[in-house]
N, C-alpha and C positions, 0 to 999 in steps of 0.2 A: 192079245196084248193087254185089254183092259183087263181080264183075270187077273194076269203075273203080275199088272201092277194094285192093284185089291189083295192081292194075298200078300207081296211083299211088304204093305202096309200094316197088314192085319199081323205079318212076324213082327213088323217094328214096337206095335201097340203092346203083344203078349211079352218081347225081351223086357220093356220098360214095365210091364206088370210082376215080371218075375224078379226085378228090380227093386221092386217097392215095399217095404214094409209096414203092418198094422198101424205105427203111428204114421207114415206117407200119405195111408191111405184116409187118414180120420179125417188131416190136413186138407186134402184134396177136397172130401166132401164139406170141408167149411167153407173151403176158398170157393165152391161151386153153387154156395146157396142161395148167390142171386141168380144163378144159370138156373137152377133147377128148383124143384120144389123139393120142402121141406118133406112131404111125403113119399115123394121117388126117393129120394136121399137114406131114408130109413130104412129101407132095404138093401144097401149097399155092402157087401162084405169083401168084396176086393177092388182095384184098380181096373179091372176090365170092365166089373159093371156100373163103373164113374163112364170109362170112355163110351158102352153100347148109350148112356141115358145124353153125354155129349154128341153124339153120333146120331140119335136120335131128333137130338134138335136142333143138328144141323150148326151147330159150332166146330163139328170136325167131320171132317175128309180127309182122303186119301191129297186131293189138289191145296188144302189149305191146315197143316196144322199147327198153326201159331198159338192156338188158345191152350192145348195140350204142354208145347214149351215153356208157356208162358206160365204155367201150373207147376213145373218142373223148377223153373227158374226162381218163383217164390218161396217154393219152400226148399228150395236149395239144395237141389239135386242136380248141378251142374252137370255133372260127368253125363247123366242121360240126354242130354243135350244133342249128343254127337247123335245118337240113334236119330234123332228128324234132320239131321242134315244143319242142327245151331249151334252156335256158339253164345254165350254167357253174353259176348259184346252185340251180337246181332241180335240179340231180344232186347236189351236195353233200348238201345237205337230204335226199334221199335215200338216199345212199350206206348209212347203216348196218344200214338193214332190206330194199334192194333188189337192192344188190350182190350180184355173182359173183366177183368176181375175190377171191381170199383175201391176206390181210395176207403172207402168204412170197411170195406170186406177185409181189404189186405192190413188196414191200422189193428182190426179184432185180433187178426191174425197173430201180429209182430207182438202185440200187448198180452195175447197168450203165450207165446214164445218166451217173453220177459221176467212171467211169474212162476215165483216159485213155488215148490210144495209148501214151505210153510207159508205166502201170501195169500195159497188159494184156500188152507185153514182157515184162515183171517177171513177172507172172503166167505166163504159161506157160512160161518160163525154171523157176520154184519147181517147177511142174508136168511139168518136162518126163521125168521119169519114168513117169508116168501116160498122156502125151497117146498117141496113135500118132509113131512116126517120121517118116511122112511129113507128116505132119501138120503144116505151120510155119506157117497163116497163119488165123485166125478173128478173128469178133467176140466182143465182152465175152458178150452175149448167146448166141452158139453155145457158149462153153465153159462158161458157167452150166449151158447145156441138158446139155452133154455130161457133166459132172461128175454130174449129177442122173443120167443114165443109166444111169452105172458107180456108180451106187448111192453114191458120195461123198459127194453132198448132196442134202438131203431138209430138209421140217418141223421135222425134229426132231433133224436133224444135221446141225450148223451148226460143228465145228469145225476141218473144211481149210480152208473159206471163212473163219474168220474170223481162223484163224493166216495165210492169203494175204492179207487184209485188215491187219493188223498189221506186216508185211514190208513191202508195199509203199507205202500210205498209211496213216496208224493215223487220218487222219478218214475213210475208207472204214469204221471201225467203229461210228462212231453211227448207220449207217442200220439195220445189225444187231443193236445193242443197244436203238436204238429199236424195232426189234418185236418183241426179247424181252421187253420191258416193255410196251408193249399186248397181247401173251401172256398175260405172268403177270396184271396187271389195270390196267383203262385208269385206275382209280382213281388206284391208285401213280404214274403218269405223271404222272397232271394236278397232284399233291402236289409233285412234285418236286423234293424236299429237296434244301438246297444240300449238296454235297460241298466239306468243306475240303482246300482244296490246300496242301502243303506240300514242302520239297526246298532243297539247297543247288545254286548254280550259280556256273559260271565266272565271273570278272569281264567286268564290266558297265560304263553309264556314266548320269548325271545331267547336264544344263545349269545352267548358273551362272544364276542368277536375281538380277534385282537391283531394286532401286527406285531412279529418278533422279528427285529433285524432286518427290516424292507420283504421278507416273505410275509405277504398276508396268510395267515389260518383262520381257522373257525373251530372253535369247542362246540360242537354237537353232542346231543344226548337224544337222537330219536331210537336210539335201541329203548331208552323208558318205555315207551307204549306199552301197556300192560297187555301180555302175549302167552294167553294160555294154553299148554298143548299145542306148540308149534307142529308137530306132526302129526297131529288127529284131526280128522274127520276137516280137515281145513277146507276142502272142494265145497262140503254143504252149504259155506258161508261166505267164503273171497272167490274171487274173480281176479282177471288178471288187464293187463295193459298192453298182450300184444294176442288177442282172440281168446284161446281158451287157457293159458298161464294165468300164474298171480303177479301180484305186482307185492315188493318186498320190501323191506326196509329202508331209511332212508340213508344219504348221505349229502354233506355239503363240499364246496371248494374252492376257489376263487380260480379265476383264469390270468388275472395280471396285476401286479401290485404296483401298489404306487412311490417313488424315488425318497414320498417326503416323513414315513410315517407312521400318517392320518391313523388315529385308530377308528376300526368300520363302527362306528356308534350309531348308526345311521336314522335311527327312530328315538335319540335322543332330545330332550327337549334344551332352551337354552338355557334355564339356570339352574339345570338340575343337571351336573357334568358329572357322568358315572367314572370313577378313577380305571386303566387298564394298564395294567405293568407290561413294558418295553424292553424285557434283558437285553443290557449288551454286555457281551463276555468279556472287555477290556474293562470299563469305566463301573461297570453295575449300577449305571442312575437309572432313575425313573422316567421317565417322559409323559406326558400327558397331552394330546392334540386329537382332538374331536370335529369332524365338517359338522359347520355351521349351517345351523336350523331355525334362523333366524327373516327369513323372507315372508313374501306375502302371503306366502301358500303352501303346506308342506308341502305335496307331492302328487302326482297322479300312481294309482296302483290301476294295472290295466291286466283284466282275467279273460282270457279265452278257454271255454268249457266246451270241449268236443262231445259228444255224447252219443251220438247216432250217425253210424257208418254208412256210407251207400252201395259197400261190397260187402265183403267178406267177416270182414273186424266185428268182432261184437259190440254190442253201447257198452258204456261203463254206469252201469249201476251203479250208483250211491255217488258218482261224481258231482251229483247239483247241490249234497251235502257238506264237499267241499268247498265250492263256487263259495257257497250263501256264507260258511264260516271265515272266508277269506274274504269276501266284501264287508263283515261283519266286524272284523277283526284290525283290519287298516282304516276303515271307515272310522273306527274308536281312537286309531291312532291320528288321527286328525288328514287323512289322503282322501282325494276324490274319488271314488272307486268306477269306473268304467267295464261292463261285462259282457262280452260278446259269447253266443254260442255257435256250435256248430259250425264252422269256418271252413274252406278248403285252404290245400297249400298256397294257392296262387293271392285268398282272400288274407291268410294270414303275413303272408308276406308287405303287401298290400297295406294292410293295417301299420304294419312297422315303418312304410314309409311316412304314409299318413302323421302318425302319432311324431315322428324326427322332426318333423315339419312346423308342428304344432309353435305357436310366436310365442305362446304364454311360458313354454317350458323355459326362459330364461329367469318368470319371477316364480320358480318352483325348486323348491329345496332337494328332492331327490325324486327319482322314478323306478319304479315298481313292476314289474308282469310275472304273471303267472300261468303257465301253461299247463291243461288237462286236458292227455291226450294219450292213442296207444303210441308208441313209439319204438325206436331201433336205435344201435348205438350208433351213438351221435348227431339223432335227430327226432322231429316229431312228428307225427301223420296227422295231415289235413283228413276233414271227412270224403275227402277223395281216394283219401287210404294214398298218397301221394307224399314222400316226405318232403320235410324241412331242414336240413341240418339247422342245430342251437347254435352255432358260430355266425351262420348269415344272421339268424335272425338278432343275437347281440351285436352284431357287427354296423346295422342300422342308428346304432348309438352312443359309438364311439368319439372323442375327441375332436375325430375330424369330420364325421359324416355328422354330428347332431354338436354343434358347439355351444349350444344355449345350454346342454348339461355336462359342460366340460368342470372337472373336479368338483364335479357332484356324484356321489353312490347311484351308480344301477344294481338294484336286484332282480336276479331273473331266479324263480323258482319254477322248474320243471316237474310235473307228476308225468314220468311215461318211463314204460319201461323201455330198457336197453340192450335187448337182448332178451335167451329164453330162457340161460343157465339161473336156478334157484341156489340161493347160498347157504351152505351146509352149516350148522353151529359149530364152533370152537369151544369147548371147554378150557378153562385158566385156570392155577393156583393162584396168582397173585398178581397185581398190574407189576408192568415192567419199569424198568428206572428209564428215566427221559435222557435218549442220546445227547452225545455234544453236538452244537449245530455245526453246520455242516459251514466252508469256505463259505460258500455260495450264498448262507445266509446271513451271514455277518452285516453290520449296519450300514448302507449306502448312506453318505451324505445328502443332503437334501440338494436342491437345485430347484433353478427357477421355472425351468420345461418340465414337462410328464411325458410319458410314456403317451401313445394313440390309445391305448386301451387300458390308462389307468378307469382306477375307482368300480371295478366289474366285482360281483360278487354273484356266482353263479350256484344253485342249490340245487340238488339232484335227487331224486327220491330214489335213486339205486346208482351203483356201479359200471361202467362197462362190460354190457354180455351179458347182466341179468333183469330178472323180472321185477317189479316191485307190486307188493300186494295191494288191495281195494276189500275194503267191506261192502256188499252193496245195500246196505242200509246206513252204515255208520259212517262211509265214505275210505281216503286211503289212511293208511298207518301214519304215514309221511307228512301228510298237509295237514290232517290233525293234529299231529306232534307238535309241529312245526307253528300250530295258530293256538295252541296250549301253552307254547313256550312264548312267544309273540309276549302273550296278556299278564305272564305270570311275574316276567322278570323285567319289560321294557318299560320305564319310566313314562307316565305320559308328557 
């Protein structure tokens, strides 16, 4: 009996060896270099002879092989899972009292996973005093290894890696400063005080906002981003917003208009009143009414920046890009800027009640958030990979549920895609003549009530159903657009 159960083991071990491929197998022997030594390691040339030097040292058996899943589970070979009897959720669950692999083994790991060929260019360009001469061609993973040999990096000295981290992509530093902080205590992480963002920045731009006839619109122009070869070679450079998609173009739109008007000026100041024409299709006058930006405090703008997944989802590269330009950007505009990262569903929710709550928002001119996150239509994922639909989370600031910013402007800007579908280009001859407005938009008289969910102004960085693009160096199309326009056109 004890044979049948040795050999059925030993089938288990060979199906998931013949499962694995060249780079599995590199993976494997990095994730195992605090199991094993660096010299057993070097002779490694498949996945069987990881498990005979695991087997050897008594991390795996036939009675116990967690360390084996747990290997599988890192570098993300789920499906082999089932072959030891795991599932994805019952290594998790386990992970903190069964695990081998250590919090610096698996950060090298994830931080090699992140770079790309042209940062690891960069990278040994920085290093090319260090490397050998002949030396001009490795993976992210061989020069981790290497660096660690020449005594460079270690545990506890982390700073060539993280000035080479800084140089070449500075969001290659959160996977770094994420395990210094579950380091120092996993406490402190999960507290994870907002950091106020502040800074002056170059001109910028804002879209003219207008209300026609009690339907609010918005004149967007984020198709501008200069967009080269939209069909070439785009994979080498963008990333997407719901795992391995792009994230696309922007779009804006409002969810509810207001009875009386208002034109959305909302980052206007008070003696500088930008004119906005109001057609009515009876009378043809002009109108002019702007909310007033006249309080003690213009605004709170509040950024939540998801960045690192704890499933499936990939991080979004280049999004701290964004973060920092939208702190940058409102911060000029005269708003407090408040910046949280990394959030789950339950934390971001959370936050919305928190922020409703806030005493000060009654002497605040208007409120701001900004969400960077992957997302689906109609909602955004927490780093729980857990959605949120955008409706609850505006709906935390409505008229009735937050009255201290009753007819005051909420902007809520979304970067997350909505879906997978990519949007195909259109070709024009010539822009089209502006229909007649419709019944429905003709001019409502004013009145002294609002709607519950007047003063919304909701911004989307794509459509229902599709993706929206990410540079992961230069951040999204969208919020860069969108914080170009901000600087370029809004009065201060």
């Amino acid at each position: 009996m004890g044979d049948d159960i040795s050999m059925k083991f030993l089938q288990q071990l060979l199906v998931i060896d013949e499962n694995l491929g060249t780079e599995e197998v590199k993976a494997l022997k990095f994730l195992c270099s605090d199991l094993i030594s660096f010299k057993k390691l070097e002779a490694v040339e498949s996945a069987q002879d990881i498990f005979k030097l695991l087997m050897a040292e008594d991390y795996l058996n036939k009675e116990d092989t967690f360390i084996l899943a747990e290997l599988l589970y890192r570098i993300r070979c789920h499906f082999l899972l089932q072959k030891l009897g795991y599932t994805k959720e019952t290594v998790q669950e386990n992970l903190h009292w069964k695990g081998k692999v250590s919090q610096y083994r698996y950060m090298l790991y994830e931080l090699s996973e992140d770079i790309t060929s042209e940062d690891l260019k960069r990278a040994m360009f920085l290093l090319r005093n260090k490397l050998p001469k002949k030396l001009t061609n490795m993976s992210s993973l061989e020069l981790l290894t290497f660096l660690e040999k020449q005594d460079l990096l270690a545990e506890n000295n982390l700073q060539i890696l993280e000035k080479i981290c800084v140089d070449i992509s500075p969001d290659l530093l959160k996977t770094v400063n994420k395990y210094k902080m579950e380091r120092v205590s996993l406490a402190q992480q999960e507290s994870n005080l907002p950091v106020k963002e502040a800074a002056s920045f170059s001109h910028h731009s804002c879209e003219g906002l207008f209300r026609s006839g009690g339907d609010v619109q918005l004149l967007t122009s984020s198709q501008e981003t200069t967009i080269k070869s939209l069909g070439s070679n785009i994979h080498d450079t963008y990333t997407e917003e719901f795992g391995s998609l792009q994230e696309h173009a922007g779009s804006m739109h409002f969810i509810a208009s207001r009875q009386d008007d208002k034109v959305v000026n909302v980052m206007h100041g008070i003696s500088a009143e930008q004119p906005a024409r109001i057609s009515n299709p009876e009378s043809k006058t002009e109108k002019l009414m702007t909310y007033k930006m006249d309080g003690p405090h213009r605004g709170y703008c509040l950024i939540i920046n998801n960045f690192s997944f704890i499933g499936t989802l990939q991080k979004r590269r280049g999004s701290c890009k964004d973060a920092e330009v939208l702190a940058q950007v409102f911060t000029w505009l005269g708003l407090d800027v408040k910046t949280y990262e990394d959030k789950t569903s339950e934390e971001i929710e959370k936050l919305m009640q928190e922020w409703r709550s806030m005493k000060d928002l009654k002497d605040r001119d208007c409120f701001v958030c900004c969400i960077l996150s992957h997302g689906e239509s109609g909602s955004v994922y927490g780093i729980d990979e857990q959605q949120v639909p955008i409706r609850t989370i505006m709906s935390y600031f409505s008229a009735r549920q937050c009255p201290q910013l009753a007819e005051k402007p909420k902007l809520f800007f979304i970067q997350a895609c909505q879906g997978k579908k990519i949007q195909q280009a259109v070709y024009i001859e010539a822009d089209a003549q502006n229909p007649d407005l419709l019944p429905t938009q003709q001019v409502v008289s004013p009145s002294e009530s609002i709607p519950e969910e007047a003063d919304f102004l909701l911004g989307m960085a794509t459509v229902n159903g599709y993706v929206s693009f990410r540079h992961i160096h230069e951040g999204t199309w969208y919020i860069q657009a969108l914080c170009n326009k901000l600087q370029l056109l809004v009065p201060r």
